[in-house]
N, C-alpha and C positions, 0 to 999 in steps of 0.2 A: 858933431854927430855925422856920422859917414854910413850913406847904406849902398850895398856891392850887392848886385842881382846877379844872379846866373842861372843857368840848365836851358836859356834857349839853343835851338836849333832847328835843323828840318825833318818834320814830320808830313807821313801822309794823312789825310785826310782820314777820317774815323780809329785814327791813335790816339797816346796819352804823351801826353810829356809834363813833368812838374821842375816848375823854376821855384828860386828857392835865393831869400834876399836875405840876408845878412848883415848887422846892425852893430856898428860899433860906438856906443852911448857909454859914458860916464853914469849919469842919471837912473834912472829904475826906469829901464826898458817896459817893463809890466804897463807903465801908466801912457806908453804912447799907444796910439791906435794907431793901425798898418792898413796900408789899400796896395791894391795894383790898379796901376793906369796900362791903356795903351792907346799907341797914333799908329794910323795906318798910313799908308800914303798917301797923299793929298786929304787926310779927311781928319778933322781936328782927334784933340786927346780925350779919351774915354776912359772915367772912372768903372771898372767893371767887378771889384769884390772888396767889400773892408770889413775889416775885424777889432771890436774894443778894445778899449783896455780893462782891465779890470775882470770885467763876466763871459769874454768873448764872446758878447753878441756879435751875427755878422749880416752883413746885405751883398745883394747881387745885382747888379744890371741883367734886365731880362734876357740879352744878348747871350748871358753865359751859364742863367741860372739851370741847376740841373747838373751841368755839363763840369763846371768848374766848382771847387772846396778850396776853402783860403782855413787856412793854420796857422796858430803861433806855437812857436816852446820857447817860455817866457827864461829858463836856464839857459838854454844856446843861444836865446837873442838872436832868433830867425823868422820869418814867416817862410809860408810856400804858397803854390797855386799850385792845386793840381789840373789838370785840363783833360779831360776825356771828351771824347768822341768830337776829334777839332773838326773846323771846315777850312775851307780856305779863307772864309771871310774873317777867321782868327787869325789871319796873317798879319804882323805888326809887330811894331818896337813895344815891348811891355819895359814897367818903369815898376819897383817901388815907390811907397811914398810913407812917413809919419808925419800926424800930427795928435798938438799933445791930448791926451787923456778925451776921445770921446766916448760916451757911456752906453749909447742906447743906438737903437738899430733907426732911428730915425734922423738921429746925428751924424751917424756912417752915410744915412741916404742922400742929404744935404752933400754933406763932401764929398761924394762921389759927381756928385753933380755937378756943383759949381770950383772943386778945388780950393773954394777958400779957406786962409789960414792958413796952408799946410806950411808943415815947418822944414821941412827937410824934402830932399828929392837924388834918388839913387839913379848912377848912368843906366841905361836904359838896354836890355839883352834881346836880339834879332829873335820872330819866331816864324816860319816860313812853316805854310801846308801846302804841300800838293796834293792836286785832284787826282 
């Protein structure tokens, strides 16, 4: 399983920008559940949106809730993140991530938090905001 992130770059501050991670599985992609991470600089890695498998249920870190929508199209074998109205403190390396089959928005919540299990982990795309 290989997953390839992209659409970061620099945005100012109160724009959008959506990345967009890309999954190449053998297996039925449908049954993995997707997150985005990101590390900022010097400050550990933060689970901040995941999406099921199965009913897409999804959870947010309060950090982005609101602001940010996490999507899958389970046919292109993609998620995305879209991010509106960034600040600067969304500046960071954002990562995909899958792991297999969680069902419920309180299983997303757990692995956003602790990262356990996760099966797989995509190189990681720059997103810079200026003030």
């Amino acid at each position: 399983v290989q997953l390839q992130a992209s659409g970061g770059g620099l945005v100012q501050a109160g724009g959008s920008l959506r990345l967009s991670c890309t999954v190449s599985v053998r297996s039925t992609f449908s049954r993995y559940s997707m997150g985005w991470f990101r590390q900022a600089p010097g400050k550990e890695r933060e689970g901040i949106a995941g999406i099921a498998s199965r009913d897409g249920a999804t959870h947010y870190a309060d950090s982005v809730k609101d602001r940010f929508t996490i999507s899958r199209d389970n046919a292109k074998k993609t998620v995305e993140l879209r991010m509106n109205r960034v600040k600067p403190d969304d500046t960071a390396v954002y990562y995909c991530a899958a792991l297999w089959d969680i069902t419920s928005e309180q299983g997303l919540s757990v692995w956003m938090r602790y990262f356990s299990g996760t099966d797989y982990w995509g190189k990681g795309t720059q997103v810079t905001v200026s003030s």
